[in-house]
N, C-alpha and C positions, 0 to 999 in steps of 0.2 A: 091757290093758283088757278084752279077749274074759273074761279067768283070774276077772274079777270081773263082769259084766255079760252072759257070753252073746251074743250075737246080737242084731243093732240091733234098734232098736225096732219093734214092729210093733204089728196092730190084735188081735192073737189073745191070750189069759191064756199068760204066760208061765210057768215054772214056779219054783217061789219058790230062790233061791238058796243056799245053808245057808253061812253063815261057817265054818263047821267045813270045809266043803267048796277054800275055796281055798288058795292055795299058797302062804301066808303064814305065818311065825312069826311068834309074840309072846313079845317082847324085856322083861321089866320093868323099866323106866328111870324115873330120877327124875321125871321128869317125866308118868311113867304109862305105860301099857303103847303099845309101838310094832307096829305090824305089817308087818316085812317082808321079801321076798322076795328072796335073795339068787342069785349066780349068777355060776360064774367061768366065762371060757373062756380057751384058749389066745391065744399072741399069732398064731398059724397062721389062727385062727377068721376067716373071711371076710364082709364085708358086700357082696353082691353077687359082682363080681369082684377087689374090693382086699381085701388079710386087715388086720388091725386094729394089726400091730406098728408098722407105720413110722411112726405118731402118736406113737410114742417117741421116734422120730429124726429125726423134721421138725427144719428149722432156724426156732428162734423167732426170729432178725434175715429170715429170707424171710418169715416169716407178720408181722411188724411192718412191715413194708413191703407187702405186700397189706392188712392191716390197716390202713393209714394210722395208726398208731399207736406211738409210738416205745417206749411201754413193756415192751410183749412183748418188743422186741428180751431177750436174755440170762436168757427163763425158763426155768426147766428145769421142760421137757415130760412127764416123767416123773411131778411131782406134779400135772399137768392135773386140774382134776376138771371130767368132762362131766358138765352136769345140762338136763332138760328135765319142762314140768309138764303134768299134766292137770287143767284147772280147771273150773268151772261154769257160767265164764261167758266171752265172748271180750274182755272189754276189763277191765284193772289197776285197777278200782272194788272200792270196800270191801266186797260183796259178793260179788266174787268169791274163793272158795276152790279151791286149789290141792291135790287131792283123792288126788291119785296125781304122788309124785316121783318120777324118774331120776335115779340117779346113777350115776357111772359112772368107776375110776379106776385105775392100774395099782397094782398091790401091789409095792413094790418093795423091801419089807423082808421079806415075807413075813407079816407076821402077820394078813391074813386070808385067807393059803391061798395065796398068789400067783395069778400070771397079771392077768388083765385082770378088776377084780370089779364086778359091775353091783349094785346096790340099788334095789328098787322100793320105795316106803313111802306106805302107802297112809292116810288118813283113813278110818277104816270107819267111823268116827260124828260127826259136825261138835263131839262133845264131846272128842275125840279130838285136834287139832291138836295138842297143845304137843308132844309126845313125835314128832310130825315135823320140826318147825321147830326143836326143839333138835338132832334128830341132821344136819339141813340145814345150820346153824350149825356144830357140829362140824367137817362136812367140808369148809364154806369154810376156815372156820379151816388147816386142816391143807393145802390147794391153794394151789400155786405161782400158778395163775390159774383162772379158769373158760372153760368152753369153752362155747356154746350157737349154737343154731339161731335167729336173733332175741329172742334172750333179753335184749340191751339194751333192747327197745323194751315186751315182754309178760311173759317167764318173773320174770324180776330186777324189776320194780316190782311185780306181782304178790304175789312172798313177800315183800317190803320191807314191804305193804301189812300180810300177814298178819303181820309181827312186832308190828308199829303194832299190829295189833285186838287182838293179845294179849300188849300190852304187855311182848315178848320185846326185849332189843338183838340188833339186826341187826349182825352182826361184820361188822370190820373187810374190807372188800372187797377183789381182790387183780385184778390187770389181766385185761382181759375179752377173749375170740375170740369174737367173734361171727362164726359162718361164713356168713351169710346173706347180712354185705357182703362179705364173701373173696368167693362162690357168684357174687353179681350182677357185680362186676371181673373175671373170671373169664370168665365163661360168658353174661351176659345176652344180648353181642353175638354170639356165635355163634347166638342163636337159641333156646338150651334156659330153658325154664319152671325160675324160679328159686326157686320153693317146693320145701318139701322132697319131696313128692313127683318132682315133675320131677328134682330133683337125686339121688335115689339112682337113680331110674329111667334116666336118659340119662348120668351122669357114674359111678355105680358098678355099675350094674347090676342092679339089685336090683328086685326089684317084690314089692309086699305083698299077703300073700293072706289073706283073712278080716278083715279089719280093719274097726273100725267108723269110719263116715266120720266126721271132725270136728265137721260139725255136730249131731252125734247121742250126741258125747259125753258131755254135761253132762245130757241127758233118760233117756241109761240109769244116771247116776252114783244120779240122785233116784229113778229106778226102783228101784235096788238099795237106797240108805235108807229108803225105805216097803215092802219084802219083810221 
């Protein structure tokens, strides 16, 4: 978010932001030019204090069972695709757009480079969705299941929404982790804040710096469409 918008919002003229300027390519896809930001790390690569490989070797019947959910049991973790959105607004109404995606998935065949590859894809002009929502589509397609941070409740009605407004079909959907009811079975009762900040911060270690706060998200998104 900072890579497109700078520093939250303040009362002072900010300095206009040059599209040329960010760390995006543009992809030319049927569906029109996409822009996005790729980025592999190792399975070594650490979030906090946990490094990122063992999400490959979790056992999917232990997380269908904190998931309350019998379908994970026997998926294979390897095609996981973790996704999370940045939108404009906080609640899954037809107005809000989902402006900047994460995706995020192991490469296990190798052909995009291997290791663990992340994808930012961003909306840089509200004329601009379909060539996100198509390569969103894509990657369901191709995941064993999806993994998200309350993405049952916000992230996944959200883009369902946006297929509906631009009358895309929403693929076939594939069993969902949501880690936020793992997070709360888990850890509520000890005590730890079960938003994600609390949970990277007290369970992996991690603490963010420079970030812009969530409520401030969706007023620098529109900051940056009128620069």
């Amino acid at each position: 978010m900072d890579a497109i918008v700078g520093a939250a919002p303040s009362p002072t003229p900010r300095p206009r932001v040059d599209v040329d300027d960010l760390p995006f390519a543009v992809e030319r896809t049927a569906a029109g030019p996409l822009h996005v930001r790729t980025l592999r790390v190792p399975g070594s690569h650490r979030v906090g204090r946990v490094p990122v490989v063992p999400s490959r070797g979790a056992s999917s019947e232990l997380l269908a069972l904190l998931a309350l959910d019998p379908a994970l049991a026997g998926v294979d973790l390897t095609r996981a695709l973790y996704l999370d959105t940045e939108t404009t607004g906080l609640g899954p109404g037809a107005g809000t757009v989902a402006f900047l995606v994460g995706l995020a998935f192991w490469d296990v065949d190798g052909r995009e480079g291997g290791g663990f590859v992340v994808e930012q894809l961003l909306v840089r002009e509200l004329g601009e969705e379909a060539p996100v929502l198509a390569r969103v589509a894509e990657r369901i397609r191709a995941a064993s299941c999806l993994v998200t941070f309350n993405g049952k409740s916000f992230d996944i009605p959200v883009l369902r929404t946006r297929f509906v407004m631009q009358r895309a079909d929403w693929p076939a959907e594939p069993s969902h982790l949501d880690l936020l009811h793992v997070a709360r079975r888990l850890h509520k009762a000890r005590g730890i804040s079960c938003n994600l900040t609390g949970i990277e911060r007290e369970v992996l270690g991690f603490c963010r710096e420079d970030d812009v706060p969530s409520g401030e998200v969706s007023a620098c998104y529109l900051h940056f469409l009128r620069t």
